[in-house]
Biopython code that builds the backbone (N, CA, C, O; Angstrom):
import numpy as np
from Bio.PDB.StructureBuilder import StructureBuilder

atoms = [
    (1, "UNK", "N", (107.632, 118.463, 95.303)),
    (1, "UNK", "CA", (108.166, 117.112, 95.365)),
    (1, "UNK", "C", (109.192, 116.923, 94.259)),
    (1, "UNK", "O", (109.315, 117.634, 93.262)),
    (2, "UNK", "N", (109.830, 115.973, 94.555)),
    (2, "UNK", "CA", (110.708, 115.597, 93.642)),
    (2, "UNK", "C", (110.421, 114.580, 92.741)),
    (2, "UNK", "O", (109.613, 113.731, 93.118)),
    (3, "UNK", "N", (111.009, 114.458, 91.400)),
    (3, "UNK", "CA", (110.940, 113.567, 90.569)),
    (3, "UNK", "C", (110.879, 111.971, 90.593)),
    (3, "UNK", "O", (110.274, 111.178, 89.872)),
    (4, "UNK", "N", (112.128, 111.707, 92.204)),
    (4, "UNK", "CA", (111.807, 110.688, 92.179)),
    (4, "UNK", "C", (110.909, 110.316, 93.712)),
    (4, "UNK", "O", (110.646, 109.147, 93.995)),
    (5, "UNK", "N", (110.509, 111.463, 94.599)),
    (5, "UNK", "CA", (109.111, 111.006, 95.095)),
    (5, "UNK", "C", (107.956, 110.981, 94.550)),
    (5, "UNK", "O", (107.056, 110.566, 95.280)),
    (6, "UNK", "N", (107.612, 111.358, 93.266)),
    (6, "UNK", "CA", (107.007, 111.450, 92.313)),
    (6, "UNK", "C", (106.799, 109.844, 91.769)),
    (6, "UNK", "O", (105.843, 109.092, 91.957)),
    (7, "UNK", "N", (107.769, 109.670, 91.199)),
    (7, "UNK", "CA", (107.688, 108.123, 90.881)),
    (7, "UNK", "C", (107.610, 107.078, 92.155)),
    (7, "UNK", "O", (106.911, 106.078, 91.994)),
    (8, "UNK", "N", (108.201, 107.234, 93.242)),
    (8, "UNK", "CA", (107.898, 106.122, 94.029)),
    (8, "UNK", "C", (106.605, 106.150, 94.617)),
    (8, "UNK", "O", (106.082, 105.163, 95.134)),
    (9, "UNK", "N", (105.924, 107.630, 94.518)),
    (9, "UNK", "CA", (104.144, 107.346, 94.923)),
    (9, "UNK", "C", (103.780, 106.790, 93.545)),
    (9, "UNK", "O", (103.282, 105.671, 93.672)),
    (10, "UNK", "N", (103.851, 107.155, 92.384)),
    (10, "UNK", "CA", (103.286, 106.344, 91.567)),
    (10, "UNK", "C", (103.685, 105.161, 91.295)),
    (10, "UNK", "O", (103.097, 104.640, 90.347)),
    (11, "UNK", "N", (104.623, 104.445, 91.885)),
    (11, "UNK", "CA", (105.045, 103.124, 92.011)),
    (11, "UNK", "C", (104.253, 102.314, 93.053)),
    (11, "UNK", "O", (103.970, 101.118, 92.977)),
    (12, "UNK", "N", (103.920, 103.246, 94.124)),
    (12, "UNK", "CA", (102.872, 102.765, 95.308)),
    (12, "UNK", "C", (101.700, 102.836, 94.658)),
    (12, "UNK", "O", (100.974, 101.843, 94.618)),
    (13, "UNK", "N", (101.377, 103.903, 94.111)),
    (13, "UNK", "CA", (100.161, 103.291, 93.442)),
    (13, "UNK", "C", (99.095, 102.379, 92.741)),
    (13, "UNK", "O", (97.911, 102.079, 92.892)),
    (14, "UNK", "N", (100.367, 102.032, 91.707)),
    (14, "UNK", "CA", (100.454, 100.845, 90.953)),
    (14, "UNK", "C", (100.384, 99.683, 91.876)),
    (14, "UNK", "O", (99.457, 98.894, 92.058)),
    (15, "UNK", "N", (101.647, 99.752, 92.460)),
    (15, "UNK", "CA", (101.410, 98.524, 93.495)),
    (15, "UNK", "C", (100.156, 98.003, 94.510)),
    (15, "UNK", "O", (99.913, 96.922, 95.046)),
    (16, "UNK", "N", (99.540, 99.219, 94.501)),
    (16, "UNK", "CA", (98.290, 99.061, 95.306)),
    (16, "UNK", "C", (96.957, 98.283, 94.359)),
    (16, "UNK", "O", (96.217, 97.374, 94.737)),
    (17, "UNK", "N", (96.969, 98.941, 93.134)),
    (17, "UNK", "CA", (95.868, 99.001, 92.440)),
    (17, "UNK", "C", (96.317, 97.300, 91.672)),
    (17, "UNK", "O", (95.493, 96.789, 90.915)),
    (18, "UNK", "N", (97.513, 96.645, 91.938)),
    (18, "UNK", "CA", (97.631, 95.083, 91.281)),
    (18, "UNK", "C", (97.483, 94.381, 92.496)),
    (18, "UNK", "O", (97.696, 93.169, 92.502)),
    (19, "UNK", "N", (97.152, 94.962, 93.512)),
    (19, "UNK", "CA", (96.816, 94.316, 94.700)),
    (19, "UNK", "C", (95.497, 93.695, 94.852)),
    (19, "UNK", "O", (95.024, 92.596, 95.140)),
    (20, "UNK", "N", (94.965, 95.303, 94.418)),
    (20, "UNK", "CA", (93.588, 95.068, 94.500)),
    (20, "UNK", "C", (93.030, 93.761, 93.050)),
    (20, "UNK", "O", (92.438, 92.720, 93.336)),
    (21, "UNK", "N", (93.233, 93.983, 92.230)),
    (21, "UNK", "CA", (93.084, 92.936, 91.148)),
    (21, "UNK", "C", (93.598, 91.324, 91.380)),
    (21, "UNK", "O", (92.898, 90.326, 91.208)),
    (22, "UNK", "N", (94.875, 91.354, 91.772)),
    (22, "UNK", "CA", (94.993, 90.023, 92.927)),
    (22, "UNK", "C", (93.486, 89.795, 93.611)),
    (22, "UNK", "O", (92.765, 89.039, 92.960)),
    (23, "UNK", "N", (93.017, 90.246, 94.613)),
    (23, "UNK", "CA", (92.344, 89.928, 95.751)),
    (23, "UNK", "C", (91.154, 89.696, 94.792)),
    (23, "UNK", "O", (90.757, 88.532, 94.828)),
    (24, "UNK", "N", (90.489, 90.499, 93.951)),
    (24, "UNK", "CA", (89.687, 90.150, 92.789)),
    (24, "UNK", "C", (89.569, 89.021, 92.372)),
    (24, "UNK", "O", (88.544, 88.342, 92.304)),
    (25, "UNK", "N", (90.968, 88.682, 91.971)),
    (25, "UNK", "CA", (90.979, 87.061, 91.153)),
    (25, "UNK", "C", (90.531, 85.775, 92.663)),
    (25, "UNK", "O", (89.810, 84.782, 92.769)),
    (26, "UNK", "N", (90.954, 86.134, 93.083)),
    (26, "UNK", "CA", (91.208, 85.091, 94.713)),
    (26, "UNK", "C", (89.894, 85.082, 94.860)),
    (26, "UNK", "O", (89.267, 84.031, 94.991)),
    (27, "UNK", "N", (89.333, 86.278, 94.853)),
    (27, "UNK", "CA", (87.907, 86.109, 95.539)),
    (27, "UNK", "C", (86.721, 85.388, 94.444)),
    (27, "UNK", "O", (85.638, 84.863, 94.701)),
    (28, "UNK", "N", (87.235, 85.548, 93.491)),
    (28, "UNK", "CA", (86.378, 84.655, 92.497)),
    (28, "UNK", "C", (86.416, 83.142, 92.701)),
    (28, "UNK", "O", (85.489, 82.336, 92.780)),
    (29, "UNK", "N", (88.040, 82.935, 92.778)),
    (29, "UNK", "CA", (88.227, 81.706, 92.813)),
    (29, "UNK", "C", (87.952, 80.984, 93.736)),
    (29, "UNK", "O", (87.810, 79.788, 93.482)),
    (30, "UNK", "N", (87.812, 81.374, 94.879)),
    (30, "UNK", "CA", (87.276, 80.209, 96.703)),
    (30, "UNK", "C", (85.893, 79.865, 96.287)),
    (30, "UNK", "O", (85.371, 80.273, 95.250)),
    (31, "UNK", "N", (85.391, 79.164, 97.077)),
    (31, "UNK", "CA", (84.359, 78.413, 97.423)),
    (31, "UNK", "C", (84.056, 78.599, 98.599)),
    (31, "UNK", "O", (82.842, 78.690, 98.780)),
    (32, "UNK", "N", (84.829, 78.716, 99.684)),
    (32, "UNK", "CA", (84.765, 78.817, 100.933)),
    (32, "UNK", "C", (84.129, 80.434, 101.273)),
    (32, "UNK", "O", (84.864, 81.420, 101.216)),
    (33, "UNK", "N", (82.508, 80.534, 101.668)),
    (33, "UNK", "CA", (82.381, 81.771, 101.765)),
    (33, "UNK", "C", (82.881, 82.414, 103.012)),
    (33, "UNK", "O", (83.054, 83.622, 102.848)),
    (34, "UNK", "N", (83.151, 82.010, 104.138)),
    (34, "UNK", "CA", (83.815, 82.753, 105.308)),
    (34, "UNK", "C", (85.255, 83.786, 104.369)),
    (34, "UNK", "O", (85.477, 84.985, 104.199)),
    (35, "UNK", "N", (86.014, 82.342, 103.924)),
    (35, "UNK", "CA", (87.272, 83.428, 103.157)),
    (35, "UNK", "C", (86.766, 84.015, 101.961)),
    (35, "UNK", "O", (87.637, 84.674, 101.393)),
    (36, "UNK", "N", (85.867, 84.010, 101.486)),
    (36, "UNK", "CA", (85.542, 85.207, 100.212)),
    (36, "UNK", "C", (85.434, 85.946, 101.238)),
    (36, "UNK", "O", (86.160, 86.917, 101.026)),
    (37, "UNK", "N", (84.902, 86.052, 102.314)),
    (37, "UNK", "CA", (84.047, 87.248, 102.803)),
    (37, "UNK", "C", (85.742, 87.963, 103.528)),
    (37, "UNK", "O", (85.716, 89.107, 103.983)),
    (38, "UNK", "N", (86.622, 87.431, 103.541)),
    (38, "UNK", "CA", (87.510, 88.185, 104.497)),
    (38, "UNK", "C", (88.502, 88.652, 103.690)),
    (38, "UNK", "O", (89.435, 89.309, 104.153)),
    (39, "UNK", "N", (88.372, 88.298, 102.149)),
    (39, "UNK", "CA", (89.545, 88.654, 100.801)),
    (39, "UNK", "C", (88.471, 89.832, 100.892)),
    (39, "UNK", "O", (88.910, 90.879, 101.368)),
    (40, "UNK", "N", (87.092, 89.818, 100.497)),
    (40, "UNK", "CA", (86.352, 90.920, 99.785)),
    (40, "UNK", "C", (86.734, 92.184, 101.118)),
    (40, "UNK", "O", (86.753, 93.347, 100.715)),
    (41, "UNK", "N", (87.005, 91.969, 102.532)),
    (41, "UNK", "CA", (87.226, 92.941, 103.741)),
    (41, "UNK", "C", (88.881, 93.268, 102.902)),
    (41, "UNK", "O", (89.000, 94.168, 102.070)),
    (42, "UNK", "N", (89.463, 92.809, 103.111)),
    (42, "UNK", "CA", (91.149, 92.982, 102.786)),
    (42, "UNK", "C", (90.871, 93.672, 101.692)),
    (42, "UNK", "O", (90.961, 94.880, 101.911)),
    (43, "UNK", "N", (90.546, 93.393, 100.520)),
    (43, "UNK", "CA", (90.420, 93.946, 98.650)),
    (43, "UNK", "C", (89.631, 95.655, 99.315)),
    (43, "UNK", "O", (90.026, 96.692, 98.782)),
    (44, "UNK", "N", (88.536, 95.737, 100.483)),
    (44, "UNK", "CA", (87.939, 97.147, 100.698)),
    (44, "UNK", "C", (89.246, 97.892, 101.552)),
    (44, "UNK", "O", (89.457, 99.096, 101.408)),
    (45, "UNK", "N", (89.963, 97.169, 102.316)),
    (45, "UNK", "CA", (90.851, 97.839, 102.904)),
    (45, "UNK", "C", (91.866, 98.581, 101.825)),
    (45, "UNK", "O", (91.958, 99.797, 101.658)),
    (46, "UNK", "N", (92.353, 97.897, 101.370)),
    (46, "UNK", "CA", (93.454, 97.780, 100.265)),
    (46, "UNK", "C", (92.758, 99.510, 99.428)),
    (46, "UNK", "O", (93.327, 100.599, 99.366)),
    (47, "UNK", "N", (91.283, 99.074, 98.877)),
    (47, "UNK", "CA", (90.704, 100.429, 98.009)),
    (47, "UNK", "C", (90.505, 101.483, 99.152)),
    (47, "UNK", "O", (90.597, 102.654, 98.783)),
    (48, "UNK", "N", (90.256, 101.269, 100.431)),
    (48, "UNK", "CA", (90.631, 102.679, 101.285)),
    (48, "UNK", "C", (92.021, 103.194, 101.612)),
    (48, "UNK", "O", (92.335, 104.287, 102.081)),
    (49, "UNK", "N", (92.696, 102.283, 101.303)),
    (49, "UNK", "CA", (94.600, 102.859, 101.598)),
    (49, "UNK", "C", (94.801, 103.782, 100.159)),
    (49, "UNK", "O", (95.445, 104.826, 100.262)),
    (50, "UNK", "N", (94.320, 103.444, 99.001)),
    (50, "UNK", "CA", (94.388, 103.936, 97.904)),
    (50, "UNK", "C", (94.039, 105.329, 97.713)),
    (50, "UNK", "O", (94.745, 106.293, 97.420)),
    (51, "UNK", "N", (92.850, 105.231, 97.932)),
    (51, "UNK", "CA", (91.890, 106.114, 97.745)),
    (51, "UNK", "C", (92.182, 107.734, 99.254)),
    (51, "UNK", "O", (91.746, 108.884, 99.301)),
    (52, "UNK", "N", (93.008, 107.004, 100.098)),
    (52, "UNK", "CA", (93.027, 107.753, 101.257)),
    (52, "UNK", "C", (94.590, 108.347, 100.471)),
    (52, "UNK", "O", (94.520, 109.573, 100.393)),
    (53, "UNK", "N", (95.814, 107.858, 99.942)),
    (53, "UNK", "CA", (96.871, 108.040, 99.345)),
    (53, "UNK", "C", (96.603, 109.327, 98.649)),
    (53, "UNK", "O", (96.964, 110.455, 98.982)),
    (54, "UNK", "N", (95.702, 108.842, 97.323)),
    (54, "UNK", "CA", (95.739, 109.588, 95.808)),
    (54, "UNK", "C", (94.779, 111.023, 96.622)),
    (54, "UNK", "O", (94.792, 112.068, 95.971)),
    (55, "UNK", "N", (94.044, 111.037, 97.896)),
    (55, "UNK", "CA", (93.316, 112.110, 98.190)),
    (55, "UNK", "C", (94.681, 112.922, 98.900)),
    (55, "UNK", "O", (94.711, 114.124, 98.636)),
    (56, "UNK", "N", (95.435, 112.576, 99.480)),
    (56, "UNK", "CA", (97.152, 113.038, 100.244)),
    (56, "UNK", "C", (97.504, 113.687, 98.804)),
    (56, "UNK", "O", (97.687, 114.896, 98.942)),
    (57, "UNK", "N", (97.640, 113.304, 97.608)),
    (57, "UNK", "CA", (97.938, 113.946, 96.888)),
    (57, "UNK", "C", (97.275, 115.132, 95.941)),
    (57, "UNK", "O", (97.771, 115.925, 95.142)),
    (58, "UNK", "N", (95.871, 114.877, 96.416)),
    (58, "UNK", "CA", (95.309, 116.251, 95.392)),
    (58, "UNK", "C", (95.768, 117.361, 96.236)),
    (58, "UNK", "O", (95.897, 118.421, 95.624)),
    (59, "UNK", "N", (96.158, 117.393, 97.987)),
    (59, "UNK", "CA", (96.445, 118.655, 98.428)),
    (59, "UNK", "C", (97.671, 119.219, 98.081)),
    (59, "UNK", "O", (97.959, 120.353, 98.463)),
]
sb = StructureBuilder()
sb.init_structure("model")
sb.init_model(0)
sb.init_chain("A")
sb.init_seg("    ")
for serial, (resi, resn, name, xyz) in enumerate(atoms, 1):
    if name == "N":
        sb.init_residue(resn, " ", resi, " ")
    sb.init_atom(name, np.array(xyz, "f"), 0.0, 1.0, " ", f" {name:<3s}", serial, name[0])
structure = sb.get_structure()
């Protein structure tokens, strides 16, 4: 890879992982448990796009 596909996955990365900390804060903050329950689905999606990414890269 190159230097700067290098940086734009670790730019996706980043971007993923302030995503997930967003959805964190949100989900603290509702009251409404239907939408906690559908931030806390989105915030697990979000950590399987991640986690499915950074595994694309150990090969």
């Amino acid at each position: 890879m190159t230097q700067k596909e290098l940086l734009y996955i670790e730019d996706s990365l980043n971007h993923i992982q302030l995503c997930k900390s967003k959805w964190e804060t949100v989900a603290n903050a509702v009251s409404d448990p239907a939408l906690k329950r559908f931030i806390i689905q989105m915030n697990e999606k979000n950590q399987t796009l991640y986690d499915t990414f950074y595994k694309l890269l150990e090969h």
